[in-house]
C-alpha positions as CSV (number, residue, x, y, z in Angstrom):
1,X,13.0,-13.9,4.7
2,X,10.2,-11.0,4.1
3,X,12.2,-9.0,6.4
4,X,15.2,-9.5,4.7
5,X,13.5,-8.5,1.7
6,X,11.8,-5.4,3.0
7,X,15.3,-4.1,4.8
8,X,16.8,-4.4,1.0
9,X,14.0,-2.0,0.1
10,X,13.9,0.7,3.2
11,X,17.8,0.7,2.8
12,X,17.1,1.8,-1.1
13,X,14.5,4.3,-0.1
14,X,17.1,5.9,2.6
15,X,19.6,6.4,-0.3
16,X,17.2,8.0,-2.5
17,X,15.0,9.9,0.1
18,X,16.0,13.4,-2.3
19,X,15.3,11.8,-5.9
20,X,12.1,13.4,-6.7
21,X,12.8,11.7,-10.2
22,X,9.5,9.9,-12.0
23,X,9.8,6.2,-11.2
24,X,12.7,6.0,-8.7
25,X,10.4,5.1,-5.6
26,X,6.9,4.2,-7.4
27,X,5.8,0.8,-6.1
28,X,6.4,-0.9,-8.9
29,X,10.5,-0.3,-8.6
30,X,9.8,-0.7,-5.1
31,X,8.7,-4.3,-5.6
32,X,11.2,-5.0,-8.2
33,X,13.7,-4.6,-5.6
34,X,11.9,-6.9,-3.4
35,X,11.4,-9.3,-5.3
36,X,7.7,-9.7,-5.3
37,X,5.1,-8.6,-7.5
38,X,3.4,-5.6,-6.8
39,X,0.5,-6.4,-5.2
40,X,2.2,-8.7,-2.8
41,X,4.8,-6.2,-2.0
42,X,2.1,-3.7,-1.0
43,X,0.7,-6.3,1.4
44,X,3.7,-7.1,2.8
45,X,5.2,-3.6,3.4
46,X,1.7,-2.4,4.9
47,X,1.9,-5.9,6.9
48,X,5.7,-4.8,8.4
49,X,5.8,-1.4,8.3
50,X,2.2,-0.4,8.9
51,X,2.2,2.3,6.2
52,X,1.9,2.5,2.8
53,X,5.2,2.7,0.6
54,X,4.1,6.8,-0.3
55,X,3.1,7.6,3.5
56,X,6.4,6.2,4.4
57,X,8.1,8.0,1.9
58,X,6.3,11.1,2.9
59,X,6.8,10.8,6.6
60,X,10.0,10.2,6.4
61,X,11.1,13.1,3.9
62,X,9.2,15.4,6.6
63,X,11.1,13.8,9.2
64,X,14.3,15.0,7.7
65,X,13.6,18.0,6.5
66,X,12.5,18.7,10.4
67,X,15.8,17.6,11.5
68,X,17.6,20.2,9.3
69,X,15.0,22.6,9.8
70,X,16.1,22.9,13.7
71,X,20.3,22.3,12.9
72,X,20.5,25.5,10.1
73,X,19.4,29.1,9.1
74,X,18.8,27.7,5.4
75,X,15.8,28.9,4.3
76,X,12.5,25.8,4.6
77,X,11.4,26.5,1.3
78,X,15.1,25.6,0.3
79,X,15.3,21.8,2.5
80,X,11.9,20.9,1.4
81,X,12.7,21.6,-2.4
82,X,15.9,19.2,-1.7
83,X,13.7,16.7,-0.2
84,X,11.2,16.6,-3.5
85,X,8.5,19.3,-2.3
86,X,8.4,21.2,-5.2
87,X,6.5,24.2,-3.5
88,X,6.4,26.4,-0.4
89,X,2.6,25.4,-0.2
90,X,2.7,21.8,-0.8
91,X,5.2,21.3,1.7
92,X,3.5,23.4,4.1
93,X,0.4,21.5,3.7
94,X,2.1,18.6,4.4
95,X,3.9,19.6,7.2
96,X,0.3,21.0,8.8
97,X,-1.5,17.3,8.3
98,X,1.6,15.5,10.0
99,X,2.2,17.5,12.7
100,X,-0.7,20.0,13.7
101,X,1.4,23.1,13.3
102,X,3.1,25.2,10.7
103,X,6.5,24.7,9.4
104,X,7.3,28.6,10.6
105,X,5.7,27.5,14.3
106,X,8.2,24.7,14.9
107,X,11.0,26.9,14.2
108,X,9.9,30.0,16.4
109,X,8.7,27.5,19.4
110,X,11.2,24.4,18.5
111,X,9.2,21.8,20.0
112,X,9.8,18.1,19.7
113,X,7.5,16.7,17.0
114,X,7.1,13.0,16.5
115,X,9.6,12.0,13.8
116,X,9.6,8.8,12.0
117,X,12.7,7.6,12.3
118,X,14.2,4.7,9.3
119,X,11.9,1.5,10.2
120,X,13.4,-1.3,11.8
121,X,12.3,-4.5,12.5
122,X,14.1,-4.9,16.2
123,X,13.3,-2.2,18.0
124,X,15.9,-0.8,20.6
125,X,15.7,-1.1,24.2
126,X,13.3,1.7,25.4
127,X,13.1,0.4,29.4
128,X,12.7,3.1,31.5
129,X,13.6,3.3,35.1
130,X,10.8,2.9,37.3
131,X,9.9,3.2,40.9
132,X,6.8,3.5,43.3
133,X,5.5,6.5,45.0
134,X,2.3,7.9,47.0
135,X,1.1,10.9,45.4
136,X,-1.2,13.6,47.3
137,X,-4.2,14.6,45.8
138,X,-3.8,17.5,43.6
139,X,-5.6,19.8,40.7
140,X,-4.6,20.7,36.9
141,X,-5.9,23.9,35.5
142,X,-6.0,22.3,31.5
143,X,-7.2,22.5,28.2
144,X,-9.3,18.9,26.8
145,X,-7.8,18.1,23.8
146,X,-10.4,16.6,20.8
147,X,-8.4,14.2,18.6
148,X,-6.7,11.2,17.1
149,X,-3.2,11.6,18.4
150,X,-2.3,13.6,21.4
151,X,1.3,14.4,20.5
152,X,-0.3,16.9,17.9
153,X,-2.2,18.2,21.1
154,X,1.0,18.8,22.6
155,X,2.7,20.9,19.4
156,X,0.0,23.3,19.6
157,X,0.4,23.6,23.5
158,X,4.1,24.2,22.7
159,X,3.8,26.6,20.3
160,X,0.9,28.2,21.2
161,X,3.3,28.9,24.6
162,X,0.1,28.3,26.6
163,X,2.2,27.0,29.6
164,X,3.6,30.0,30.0
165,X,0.2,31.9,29.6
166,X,-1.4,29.7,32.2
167,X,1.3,30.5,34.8
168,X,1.8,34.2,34.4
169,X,5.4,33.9,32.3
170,X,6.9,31.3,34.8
171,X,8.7,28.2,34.0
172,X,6.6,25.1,35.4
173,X,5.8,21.5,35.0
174,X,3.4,20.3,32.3
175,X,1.1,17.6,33.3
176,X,-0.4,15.6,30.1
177,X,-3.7,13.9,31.9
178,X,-5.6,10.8,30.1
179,X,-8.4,8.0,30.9
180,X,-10.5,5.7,28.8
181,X,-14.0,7.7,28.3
182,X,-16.1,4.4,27.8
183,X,-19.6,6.3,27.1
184,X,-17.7,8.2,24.2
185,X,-14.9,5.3,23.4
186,X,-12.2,7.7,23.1
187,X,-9.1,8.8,24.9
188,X,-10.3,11.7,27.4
189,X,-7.0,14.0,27.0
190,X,-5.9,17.3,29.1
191,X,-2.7,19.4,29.0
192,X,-2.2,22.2,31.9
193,X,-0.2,23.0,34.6
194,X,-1.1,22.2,38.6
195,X,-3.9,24.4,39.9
196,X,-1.4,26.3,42.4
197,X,1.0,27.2,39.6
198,X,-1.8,29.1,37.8
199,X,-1.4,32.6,37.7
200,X,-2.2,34.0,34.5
201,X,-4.7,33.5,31.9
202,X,-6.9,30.4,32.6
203,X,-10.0,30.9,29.9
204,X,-10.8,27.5,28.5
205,X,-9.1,25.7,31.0
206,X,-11.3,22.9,32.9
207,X,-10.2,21.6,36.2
208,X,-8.9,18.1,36.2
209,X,-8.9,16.4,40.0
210,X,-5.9,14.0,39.9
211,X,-7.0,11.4,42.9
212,X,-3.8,10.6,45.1
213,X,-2.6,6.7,45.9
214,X,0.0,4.6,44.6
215,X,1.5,5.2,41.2
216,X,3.9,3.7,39.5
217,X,6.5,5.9,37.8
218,X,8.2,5.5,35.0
219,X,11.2,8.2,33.5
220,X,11.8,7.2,29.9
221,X,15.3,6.2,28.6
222,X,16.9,10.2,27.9
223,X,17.3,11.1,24.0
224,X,17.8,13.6,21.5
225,X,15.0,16.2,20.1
226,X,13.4,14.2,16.9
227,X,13.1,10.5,19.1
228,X,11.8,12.0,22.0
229,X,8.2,11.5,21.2
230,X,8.7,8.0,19.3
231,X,10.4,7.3,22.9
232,X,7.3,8.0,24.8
233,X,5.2,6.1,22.7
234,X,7.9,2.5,23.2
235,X,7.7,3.3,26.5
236,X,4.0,3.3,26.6
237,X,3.8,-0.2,24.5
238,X,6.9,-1.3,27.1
239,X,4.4,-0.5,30.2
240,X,1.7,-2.1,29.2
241,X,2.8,-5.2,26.8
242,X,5.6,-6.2,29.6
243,X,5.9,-4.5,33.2
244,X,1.8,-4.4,34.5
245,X,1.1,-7.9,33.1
246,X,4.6,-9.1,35.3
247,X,4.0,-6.6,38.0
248,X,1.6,-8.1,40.9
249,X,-0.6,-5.1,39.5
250,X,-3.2,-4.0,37.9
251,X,-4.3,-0.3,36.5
252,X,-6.1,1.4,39.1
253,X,-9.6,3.8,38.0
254,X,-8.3,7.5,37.7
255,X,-5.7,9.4,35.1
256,X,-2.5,8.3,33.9
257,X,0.2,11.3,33.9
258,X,3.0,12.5,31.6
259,X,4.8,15.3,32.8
260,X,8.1,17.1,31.4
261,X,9.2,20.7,31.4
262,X,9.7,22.0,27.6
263,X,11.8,24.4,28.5
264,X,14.3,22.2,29.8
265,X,15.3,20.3,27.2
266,X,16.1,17.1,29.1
267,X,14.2,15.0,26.6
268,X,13.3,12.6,28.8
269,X,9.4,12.2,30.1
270,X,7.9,11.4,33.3
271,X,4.9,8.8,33.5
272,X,2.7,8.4,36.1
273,X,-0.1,5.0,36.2
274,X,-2.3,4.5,39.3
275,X,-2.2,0.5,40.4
276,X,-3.9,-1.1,42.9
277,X,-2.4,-4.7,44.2
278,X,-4.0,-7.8,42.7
């Protein structure tokens, strides 16, 4: 029933995503439409969706305006004012806090941001094709990353075109490197290229030893631009909520591996996690 309730009300904010109008998506119409009071409706919708009503609103507005952003010439200033932005700077402020970058970055580097796509409450099948495989010891030349969500990490590295100053201009594989720090409690987080592969500018780079043994290796389902990243991220739940507890496997001590080529605009991610047999 509360799903019910809360599709009724994500349905009515889809169809009125560019009313800026006073009153149109306040909480209290929100509710209305729910058919709860308005404190209840706020505990639900955080309870389902995991974001308030206005962050929703807001991601999803940004989401949209991305999308058009990369499929026309329009000027930003002119989506973002149709989307309820009523400024070049708001939006732009906006734009910075979600994704790391500036509105004018993503469209000179067009990298895939995490999008929030309309919320539903069956998620589709993300199950990637996986295999096994021995990997050989091997080094990263990368850059540590100090944050809350390492797909921000990656927008910079994208824009920044530090892959292609690490290597000297040549197009190579980027390795995203990651283990559980437990002295600091945080996600330990490196983007670079392999070691070999580096021959340009390497200043602030740190070398990350990547131990060989058996991984096991998943490529996520292929998709478009704006789900790539929420695809990673399903995958990442998929791995760990159902294949590893119904593997025969456990995680083995080391890093765990994404690696994809920006430039080739596959959209689709390969993940590497070291297992040892239980």
């Amino acid at each position: 029933m509360i799903q019910t309730h809360m599709k009724r009300v994500l349905d009515y904010i889809e169809e009125h995503l560019k009313d800026d109008r006073q009153g149109v998506l306040d909480n209290a119409t929100l509710a209305q439409i729910a058919g709860y009071s308005e404190y209840h409706f706020l505990r639900l919708f955080r309870q389902v969706v995991r974001l308030t009503p206005a962050d929703y609103i807001r991601k999803r507005r940004i989401s949209e305006i991305v999308r058009h952003i990369g499929e026309s010439t329009r000027p930003m200033s002119d989506i973002a004012f149709e989307y309820g932005f009523n400024s070049k700077e708001n939006f732009t402020r906006a734009f910075k806090k979600e994704h790391r970058i500036l509105p004018t970055e993503f469209r000179t580097a067009n990298c895939s941001l995490r999008l929030f796509e309309p919320f539903e409450p069956e998620p589709s099948d993300v199950r990637p094709e996986v295999s096994m495989g021995y990997l050989s010891d091997f080094t990263l030349l990368a850059y540590s990353f100090e944050g809350d969500a390492p797909p921000h990490f990656w927008n910079q590295y994208n824009a920044e075109k530090r892959s292609l100053r690490l290597s000297g201009g040549a197009t190579v594989e980027d390795f995203g490197a990651m283990r559980w720090n437990p002295k600091t409690k945080r996600l330990d987080y490196y983007i670079g290229i392999r070691a070999e592969e580096a021959k340009g500018d390497v200043s602030g780079t740190e070398r990350i030893r990547i131990a060989g043994g058996l991984y096991a290796i998943f490529d996520t389902v292929p998709t478009g631009q704006h789900d790539f990243v929420a695809t990673i991220r399903a995958t990442w739940d998929w791995i760990y909520k159902d294949w590893i507890p119904n593997s025969g496997y456990r995680r083995a001590e080391g890093y765990e591996l994404e690696s994809y080529v920006e430039k080739s605009r596959k959209y689709s991610e390969r993940i590497y996690v070291p297992l040892v047999k239980i």
